[in-house]
C-alpha positions in Angstrom: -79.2 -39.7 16.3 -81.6 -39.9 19.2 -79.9 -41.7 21.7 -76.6 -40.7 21.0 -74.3 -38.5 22.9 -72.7 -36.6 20.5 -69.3 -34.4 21.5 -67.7 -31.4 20.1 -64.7 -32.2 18.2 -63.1 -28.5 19.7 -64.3 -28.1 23.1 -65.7 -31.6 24.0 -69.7 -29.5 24.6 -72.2 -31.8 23.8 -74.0 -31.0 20.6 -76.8 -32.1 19.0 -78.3 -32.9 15.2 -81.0 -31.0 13.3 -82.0 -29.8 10.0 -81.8 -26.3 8.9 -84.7 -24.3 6.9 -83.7 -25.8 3.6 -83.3 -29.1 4.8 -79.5 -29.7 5.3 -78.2 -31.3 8.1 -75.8 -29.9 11.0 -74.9 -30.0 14.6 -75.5 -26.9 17.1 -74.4 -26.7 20.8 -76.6 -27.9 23.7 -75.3 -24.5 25.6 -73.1 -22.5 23.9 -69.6 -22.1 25.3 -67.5 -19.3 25.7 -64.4 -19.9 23.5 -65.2 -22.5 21.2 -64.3 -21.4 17.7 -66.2 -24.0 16.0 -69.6 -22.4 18.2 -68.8 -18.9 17.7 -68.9 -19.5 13.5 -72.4 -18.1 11.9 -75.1 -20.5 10.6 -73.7 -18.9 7.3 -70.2 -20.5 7.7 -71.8 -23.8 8.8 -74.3 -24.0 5.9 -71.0 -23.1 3.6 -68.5 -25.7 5.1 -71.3 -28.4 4.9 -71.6 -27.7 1.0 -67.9 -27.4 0.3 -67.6 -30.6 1.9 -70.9 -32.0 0.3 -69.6 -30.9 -3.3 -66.1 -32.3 -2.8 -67.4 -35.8 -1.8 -69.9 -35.6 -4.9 -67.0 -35.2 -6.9 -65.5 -38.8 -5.7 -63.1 -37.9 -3.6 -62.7 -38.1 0.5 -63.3 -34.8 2.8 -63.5 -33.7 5.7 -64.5 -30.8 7.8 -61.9 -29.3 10.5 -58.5 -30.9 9.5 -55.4 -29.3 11.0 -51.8 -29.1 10.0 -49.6 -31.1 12.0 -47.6 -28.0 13.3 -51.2 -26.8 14.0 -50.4 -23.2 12.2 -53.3 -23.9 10.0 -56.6 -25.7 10.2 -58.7 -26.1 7.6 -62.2 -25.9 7.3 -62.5 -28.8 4.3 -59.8 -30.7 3.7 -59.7 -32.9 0.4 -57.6 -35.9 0.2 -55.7 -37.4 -2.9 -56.4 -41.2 -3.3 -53.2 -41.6 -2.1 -54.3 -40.0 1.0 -52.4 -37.1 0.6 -53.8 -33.7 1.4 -55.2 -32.2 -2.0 -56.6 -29.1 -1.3 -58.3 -26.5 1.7 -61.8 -25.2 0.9 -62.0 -22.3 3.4 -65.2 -20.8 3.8 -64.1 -16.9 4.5 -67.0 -15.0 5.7 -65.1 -12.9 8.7 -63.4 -9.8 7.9 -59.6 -10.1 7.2 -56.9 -7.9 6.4 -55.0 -8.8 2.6 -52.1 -9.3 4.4 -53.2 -12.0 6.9 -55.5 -14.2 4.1 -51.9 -14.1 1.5 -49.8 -15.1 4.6 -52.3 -18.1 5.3 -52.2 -19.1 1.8 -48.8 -19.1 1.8 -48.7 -21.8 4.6 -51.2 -24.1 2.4 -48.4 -23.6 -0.3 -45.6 -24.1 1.9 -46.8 -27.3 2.8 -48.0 -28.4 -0.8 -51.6 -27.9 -0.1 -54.1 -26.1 -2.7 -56.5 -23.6 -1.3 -59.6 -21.6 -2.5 -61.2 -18.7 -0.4 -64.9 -18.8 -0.6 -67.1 -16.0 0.2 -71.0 -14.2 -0.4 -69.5 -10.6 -1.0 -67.1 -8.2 -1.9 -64.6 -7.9 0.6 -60.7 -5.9 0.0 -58.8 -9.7 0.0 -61.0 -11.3 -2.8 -59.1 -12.2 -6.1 -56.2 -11.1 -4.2 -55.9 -15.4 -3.4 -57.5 -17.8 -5.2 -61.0 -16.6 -5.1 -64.9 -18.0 -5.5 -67.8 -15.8 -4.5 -71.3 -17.6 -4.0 -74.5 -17.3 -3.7 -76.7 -19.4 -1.1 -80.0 -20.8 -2.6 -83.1 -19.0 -1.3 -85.5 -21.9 -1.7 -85.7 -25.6 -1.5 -84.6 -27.0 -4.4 -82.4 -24.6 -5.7 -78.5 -25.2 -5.7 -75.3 -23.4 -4.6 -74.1 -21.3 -7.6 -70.4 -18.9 -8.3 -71.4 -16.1 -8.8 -67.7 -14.4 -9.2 -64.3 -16.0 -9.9 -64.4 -17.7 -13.2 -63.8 -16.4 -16.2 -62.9 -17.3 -19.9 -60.7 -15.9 -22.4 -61.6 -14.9 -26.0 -59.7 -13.9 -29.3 -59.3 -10.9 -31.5 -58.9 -9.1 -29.3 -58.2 -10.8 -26.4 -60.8 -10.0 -23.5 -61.6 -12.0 -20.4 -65.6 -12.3 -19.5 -66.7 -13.7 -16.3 -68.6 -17.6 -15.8 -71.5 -18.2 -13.8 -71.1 -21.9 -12.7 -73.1 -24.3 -9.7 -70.7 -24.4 -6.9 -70.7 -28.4 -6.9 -69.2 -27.8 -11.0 -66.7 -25.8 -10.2 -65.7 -27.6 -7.2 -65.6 -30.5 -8.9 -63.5 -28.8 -11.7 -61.1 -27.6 -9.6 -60.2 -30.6 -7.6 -59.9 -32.3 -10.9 -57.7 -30.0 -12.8 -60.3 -29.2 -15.1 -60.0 -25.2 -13.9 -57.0 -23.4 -12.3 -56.3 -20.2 -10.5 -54.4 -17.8 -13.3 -53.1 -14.8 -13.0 -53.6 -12.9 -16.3 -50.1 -12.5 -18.4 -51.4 -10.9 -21.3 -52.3 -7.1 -21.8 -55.6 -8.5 -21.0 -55.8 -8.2 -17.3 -59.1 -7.3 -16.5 -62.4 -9.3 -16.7 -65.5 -7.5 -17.8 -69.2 -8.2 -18.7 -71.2 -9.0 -21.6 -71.4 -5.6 -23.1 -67.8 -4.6 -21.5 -69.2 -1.7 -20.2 -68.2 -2.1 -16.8 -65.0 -3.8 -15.1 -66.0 -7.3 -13.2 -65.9 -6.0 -9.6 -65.4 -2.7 -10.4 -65.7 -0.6 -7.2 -65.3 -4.1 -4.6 -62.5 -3.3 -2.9 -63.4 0.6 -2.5 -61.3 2.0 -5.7 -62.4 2.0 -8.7 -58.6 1.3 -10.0 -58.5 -2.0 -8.2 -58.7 -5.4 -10.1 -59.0 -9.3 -9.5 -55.4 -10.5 -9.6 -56.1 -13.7 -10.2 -59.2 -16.1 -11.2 -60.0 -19.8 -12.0 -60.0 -20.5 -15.6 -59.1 -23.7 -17.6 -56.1 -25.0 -18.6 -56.6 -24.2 -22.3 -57.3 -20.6 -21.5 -54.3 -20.4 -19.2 -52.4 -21.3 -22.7 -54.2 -19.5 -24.9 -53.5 -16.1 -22.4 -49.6 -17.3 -22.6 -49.4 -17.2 -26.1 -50.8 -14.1 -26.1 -48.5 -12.6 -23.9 -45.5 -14.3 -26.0 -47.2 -12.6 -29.2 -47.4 -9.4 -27.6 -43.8 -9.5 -26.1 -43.0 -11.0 -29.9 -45.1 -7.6 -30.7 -42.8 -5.3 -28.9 -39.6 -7.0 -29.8 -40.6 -6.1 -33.4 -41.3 -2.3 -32.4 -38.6 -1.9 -30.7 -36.6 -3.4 -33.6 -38.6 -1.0 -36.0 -37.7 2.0 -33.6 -33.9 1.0 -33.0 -33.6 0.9 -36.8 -35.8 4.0 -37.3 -33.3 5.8 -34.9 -30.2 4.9 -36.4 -31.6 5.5 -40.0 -32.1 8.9 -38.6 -28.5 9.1 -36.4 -26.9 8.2 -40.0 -29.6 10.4 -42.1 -28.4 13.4 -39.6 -25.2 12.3 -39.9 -24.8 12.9 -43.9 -26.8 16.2 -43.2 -24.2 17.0 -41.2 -21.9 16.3 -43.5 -23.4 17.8 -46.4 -23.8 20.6 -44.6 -20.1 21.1 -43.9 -19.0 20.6 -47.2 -22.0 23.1 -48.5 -20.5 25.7 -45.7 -17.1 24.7 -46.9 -17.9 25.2 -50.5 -19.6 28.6 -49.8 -17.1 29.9 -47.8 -14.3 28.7 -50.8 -16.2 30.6 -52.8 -16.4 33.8 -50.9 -12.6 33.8 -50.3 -12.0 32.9 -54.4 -13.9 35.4 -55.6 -13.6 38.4 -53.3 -17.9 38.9 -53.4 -19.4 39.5 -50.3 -23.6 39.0 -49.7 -24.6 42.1 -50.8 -22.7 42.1 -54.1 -23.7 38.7 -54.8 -27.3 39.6 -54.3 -26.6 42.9 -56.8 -25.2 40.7 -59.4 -28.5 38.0 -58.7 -30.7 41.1 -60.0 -28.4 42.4 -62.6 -28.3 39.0 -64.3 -31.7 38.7 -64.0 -32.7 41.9 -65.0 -30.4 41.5 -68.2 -32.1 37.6 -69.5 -35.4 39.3 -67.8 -35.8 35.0 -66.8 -36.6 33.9 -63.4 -33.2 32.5 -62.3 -32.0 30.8 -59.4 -28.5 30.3 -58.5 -27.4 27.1 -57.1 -24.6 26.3 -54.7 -21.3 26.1 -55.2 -20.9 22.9 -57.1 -17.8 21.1 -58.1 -18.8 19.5 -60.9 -19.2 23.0 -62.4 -15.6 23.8 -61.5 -16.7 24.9 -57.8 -18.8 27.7 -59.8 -22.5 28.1 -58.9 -24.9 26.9 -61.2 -27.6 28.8 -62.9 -31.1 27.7 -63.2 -34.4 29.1 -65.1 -37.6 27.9 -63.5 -40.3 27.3 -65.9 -42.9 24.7 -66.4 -46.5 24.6 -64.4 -46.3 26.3 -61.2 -42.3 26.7 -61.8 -41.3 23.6 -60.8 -39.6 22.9 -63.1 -35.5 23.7 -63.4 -33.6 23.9 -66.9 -29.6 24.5 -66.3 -28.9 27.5 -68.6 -25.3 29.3 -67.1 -22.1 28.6 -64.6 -21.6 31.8 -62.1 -18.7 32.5 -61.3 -16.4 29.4 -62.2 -12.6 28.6 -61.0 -11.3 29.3 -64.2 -8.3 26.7 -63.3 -11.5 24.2 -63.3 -12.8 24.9 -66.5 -13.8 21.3 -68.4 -15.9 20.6 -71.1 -19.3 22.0 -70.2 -17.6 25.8 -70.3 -17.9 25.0 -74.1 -21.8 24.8 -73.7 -22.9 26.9 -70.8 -22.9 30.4 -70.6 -20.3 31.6 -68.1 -21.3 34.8 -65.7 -18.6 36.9 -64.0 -19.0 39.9 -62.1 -15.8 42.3 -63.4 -13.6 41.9 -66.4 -10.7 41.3 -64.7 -12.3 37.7 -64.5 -13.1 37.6 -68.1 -9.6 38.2 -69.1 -8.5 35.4 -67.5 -11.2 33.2 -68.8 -10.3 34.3 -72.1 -6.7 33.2 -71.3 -7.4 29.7 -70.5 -9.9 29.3 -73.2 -9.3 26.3 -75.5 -12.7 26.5 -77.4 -15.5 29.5 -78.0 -16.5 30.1 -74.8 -19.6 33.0 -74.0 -19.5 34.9 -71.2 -21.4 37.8 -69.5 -20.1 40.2 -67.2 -22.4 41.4 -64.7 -20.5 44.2 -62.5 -22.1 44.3 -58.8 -20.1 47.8 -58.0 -21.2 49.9 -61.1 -23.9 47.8 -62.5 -22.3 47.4 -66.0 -23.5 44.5 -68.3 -21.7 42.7 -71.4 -20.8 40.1 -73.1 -18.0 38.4 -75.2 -17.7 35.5 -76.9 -14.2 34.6 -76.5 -12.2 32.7 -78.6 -9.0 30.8 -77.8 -6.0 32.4 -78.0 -3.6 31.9 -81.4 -0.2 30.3 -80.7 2.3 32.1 -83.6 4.0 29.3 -85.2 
């Protein structure tokens, strides 16, 4: 370039050519002006732009440094153009702070406009993986090449878990402006990308909060599918739980339901039999004892039960443990509800006012036991029906 008078493409400043400590060519300013944005950018930035554009023309495709918007509300620092000639996509070195806000509304315009972008940075800053994100790492010695150091990830099975991708930067340029990755935000319960050992969240502690996570990252195609069907099993997943615990609840609301019922009949019942018989609690309990005092069995006494004309039933518990129930009497029977099991079951009554009228609707042997709650009295009769004189 000797020779040559060379311009500033921003402030018209002459500039001249020269290579930096590792070899890579790039233009400085003869005297450094006052507001010239393309002056006031680091060696840092420089040496970045110069490899995004490098990488991007490796990859077969036309780029070039400092292309503007026609509006001029964005400017790009390496544009890549479509065959066609269409913009493709902005590779914007970010090294400056900027706010989240500022860095989504920027790529927002790219979008807008039908343009691609991907933010590029060395370190942590609050913005990264808020946009479509690569950190990377310069090469400390001749020879050595760009390399991603955050930003790409991959997605594995059973269970699903993201791990992150160490890459060259001239790859996964390359990839990118090929369609070969993509930037994916996760749908899956799987939203976070750790290490090896998952030990510790990727970026945990970046953005000043240990809570806060990468929102998006560049992944392939495949994985982008793979992380949807996830999602679609795990929505499937919670359609099928819900189902579970919608039919769970209504097996319960009609379960509770027939308690409820039961329930009302049982109070019904007892409270039938209460009124029939004239007993009160305490009497009932005395003729409980008597009766067991007089078969000297363990007995229990059921609940009213129409089947055993609205009489309760009486049970001995025997067997290992007493679990196990024989039916040996009827307490207490409507005697307008007798049927054939009064001919085979002992019938208990507590006065024999009751047993006359047992005896009067008796149309086989029936035996009975009186068991008198007020005085205690015990006996029994087997009564016969009565004889109808010709």
């Amino acid at each position: 370039m000797r020779g040559v008078e060379l311009t500033c493409p921003e402030c018209g400043g002459q500039v001249h050519a020269r290579l930096s400590k590792l070899d890579t060519r790039h233009f400085y300013h003869r005297t450094k002006p006052p507001s010239c944005s393309l002056a006031n950018e680091s060696l840092e930035h420089h040496l970045l732009k110069l490899e995004l554009v490098t990488c991007a023309r490796a990859a077969g495709f036309r780029a070039e440094l400092e292309v503007a918007a026609p509006t001029g509300e964005w400017r790009a620092d390496v544009m890549v153009f479509s065959p066609d000639g269409t913009r493709l996509m902005a590779l914007e070195a970010q090294l400056s702070p900027i706010i989240v806000e500022e860095i989504a509304a920027r790529t927002g315009l790219y979008e807008r406009d039908g343009v691609r972008v991907c933010w590029f940075g060395f370190r942590p800053r609050p913005w990264v993986g808020t946009v479509p994100t690569l950190l990377v790492q310069a090469p400390e010695d001749r020879g050595q090449e760009w390399r991603v150091t955050v930003g790409l990830a991959r997605l594995s099975t059973r269970p699903l878990s993201w791990s992150p991708v160490g890459t060259a930067l001239s790859d996964a340029v390359s990839w990118m402006l090929t369609g070969r990755i993509v930037a994916h935000k996760p749908l899956s319960s799987a939203r976070r990308v750790t290490d090896e050992g998952g030990w510790h969240e990727w970026a945990q502690g970046w953005t000043r909060s240990w809570n806060d996570e990468w929102r998006l990252w560049w992944t392939t195609p495949a994985y982008v599918a793979l992380d949807a069907q996830g999602a679609r099993e795990e929505a499937q997943a919670r359609r099928r739980q819900q189902a579970q615990e919608e039919a769970e609840a209504q097996r319960w609301a009609i379960e509770e339901k027939e308690r409820a019922r039961k329930k009302a009949a049982k109070d019904r019942a007892y409270s039938a039999f209460w009124s029939r018989t004239g007993l009160n609690q305490q009497q009932w309990r005395y003729f409980q004892a008597i009766a067991e005092l007089y078969f000297d069995r363990d007995l229990v006494f059921g609940a009213p039960d129409s089947r055993y004309g609205d009489g309760r039933p009486v049970y001995e518990r025997n067997g290992p443990d007493d679990k196990q129930w024989t039916l040996v009497g009827v307490a207490c029977p409507d005697p307008r509800r007798l049927r054939a099991w009064a001919e085979e079951l002992p019938l208990l009554v507590p006065s024999h006012s009751e047993l006359d009228t047992l005896t009067g609707r008796a149309w086989a042997p029936f035996q009975v036991y009186v068991f008198n709650p007020d005085t205690g009295e015990m006996d029994q009769e087997r009564v016969l029906p009565a004889t109808v004189s010709p």
